[in-house]
N, C-alpha and C positions, 0 to 999 in steps of 0.2 A: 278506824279512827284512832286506836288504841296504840297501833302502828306507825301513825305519824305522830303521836304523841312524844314516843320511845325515841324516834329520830330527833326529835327536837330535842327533848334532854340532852341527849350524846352527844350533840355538837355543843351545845351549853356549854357541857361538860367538858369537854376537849377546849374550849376556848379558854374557859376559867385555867386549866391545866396551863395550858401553852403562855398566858400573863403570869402566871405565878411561876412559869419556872422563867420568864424574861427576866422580870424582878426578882429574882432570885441569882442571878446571874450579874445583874447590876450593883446588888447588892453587897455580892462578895466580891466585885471590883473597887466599891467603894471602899470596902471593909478591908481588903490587902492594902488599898493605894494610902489610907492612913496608917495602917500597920508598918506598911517599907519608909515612913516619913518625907509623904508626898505630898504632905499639907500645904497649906499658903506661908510664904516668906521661906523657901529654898530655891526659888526660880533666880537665875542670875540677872543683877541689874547693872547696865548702863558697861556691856562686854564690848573691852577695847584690846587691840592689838597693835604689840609697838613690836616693827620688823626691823633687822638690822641684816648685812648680807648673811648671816650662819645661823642667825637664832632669832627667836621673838618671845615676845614675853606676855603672857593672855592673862588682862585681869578684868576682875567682874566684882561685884559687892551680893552680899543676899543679907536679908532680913533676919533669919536663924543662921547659927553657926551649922555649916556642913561644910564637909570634906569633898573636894569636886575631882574630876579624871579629865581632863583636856585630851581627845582624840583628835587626829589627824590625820592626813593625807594629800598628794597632790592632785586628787580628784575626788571631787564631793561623792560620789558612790565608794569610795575607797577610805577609809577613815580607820585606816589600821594600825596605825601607830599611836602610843596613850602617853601621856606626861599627868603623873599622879598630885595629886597636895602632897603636902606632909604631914598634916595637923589640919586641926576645925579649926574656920575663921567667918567672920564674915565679910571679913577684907579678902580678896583671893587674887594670888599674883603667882601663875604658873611660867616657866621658862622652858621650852623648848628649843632641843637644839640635836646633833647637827642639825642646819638646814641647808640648800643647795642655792646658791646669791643667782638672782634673776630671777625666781622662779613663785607661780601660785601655789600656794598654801590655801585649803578649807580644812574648817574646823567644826567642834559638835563641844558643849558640855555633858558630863554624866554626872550624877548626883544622886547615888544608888542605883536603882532600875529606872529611874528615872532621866530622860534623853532633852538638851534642851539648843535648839538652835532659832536660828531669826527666821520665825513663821514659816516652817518647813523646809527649810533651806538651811546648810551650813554658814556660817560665816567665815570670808576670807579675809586673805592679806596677801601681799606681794612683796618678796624678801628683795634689798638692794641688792644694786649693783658693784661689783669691785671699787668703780670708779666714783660713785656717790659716795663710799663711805670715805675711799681717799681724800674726795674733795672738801667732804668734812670734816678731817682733822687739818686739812691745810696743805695736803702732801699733792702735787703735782707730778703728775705721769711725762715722762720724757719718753716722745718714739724712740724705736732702735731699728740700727741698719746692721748689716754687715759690714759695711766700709767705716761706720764709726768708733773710734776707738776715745773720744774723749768728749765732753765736752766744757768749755773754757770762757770765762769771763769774757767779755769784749775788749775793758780793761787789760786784759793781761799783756805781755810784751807778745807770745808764743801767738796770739789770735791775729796784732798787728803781721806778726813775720810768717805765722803757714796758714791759716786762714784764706786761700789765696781767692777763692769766689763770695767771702764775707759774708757767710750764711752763718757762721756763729760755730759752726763744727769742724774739727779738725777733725780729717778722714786719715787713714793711713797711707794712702798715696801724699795727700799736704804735709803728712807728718815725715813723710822722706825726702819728699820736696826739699821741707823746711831745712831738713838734719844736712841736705847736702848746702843752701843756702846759708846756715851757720859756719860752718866747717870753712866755706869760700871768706866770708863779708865778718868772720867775729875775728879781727885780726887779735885783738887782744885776750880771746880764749876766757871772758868773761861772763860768757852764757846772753849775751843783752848784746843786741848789733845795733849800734846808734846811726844816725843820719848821717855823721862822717864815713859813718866804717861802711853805709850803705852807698852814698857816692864814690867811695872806693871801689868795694866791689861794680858799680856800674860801668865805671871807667875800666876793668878788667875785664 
């Protein structure tokens, strides 16, 4: 009897053991994670990303002033690139750059030992395109050939005279075309072949 008594205690005993070093353990997690300044108000809030084709600019607001680390990469497992603050704010607007135009971006903030992304998951973005940022200043992309050597108002005199399929491009075959067609029809050596000078040359 005395026997199973002994066994009972010892497990008691081992249980009481085994919660006190749980809590013990919870304890000094608690006890670092306010230590490292992991308290409430350093969580980033309301984290936006503005992409442009080479760089983007990650900003987030917190409650206490801390100094944050924007980590990166082009795959959320991969986040090995850092763009640091400069200084404590609680306004925070990081700039990264180079970056590769067309391409995903994920992202993570740091905030000492502290790791902060959108509910386990990085947050991303996607950098333009050449052409989106051209379109937005206004700048229009012109194809290119090999046979193109100019391109010319409609207006112009050179578009009426080599122009000769009126697609709007003078190719360099129209451009010798033309120089021989000048040469024939500008009797007067004024660079400009008028409708006279052109029913002349016709009649020749």
């Amino acid at each position: 009897m005395n026997l199973g008594r002994s066994n009972i205690k010892t497990v008691v005993v081992l249980v009481i053991l085994f919660l006190v070093g749980i809590l013990g353990v919870l304890g000094m997690n608690t006890v670092r994670t306010y230590m490292s300044g992991a308290s409430a108000g350093n969580e980033p809030n309301g984290v936006v990303a503005t992409p442009s084709s080479r760089s983007a600019t990650i900003s987030w607001s917190s409650d206490k002033e801390t100094m944050g680390v924007v980590e990166y990469g082009t795959t959320p497992a991969s986040l090995l690139l850092r763009a640091p603050e400069t200084g404590s704010s609680t306004r925070h607007s990081v700039s990264i750059e180079p970056l590769k135009a067309n391409v995903s971006y994920y992202f993570r903030i740091r905030i000492g030992e502290d790791v902060f992304d959108n509910n386990g998951i990085p947050w991303s973005f996607k950098t333009k395109s050449e052409n989106e940022e051209l379109e937005k200043t206004g700048v229009t992309l012109v194809p290119t050939s090999n046979m193109m050597m100019e391109v010319t108002p409609k207006s112009s005199p050179s578009v009426v005279n080599c122009d000769t399929n009126g697609d709007g491009m003078v190719t360099s075959v129209e451009k010798l075309k033309c120089g021989q067609t000048k040469n024939n029809c500008d009797t007067n050596g004024d660079g400009v072949v008028t409708s006279v000078e052109k029913l002349k040359c016709g009649q020749n």
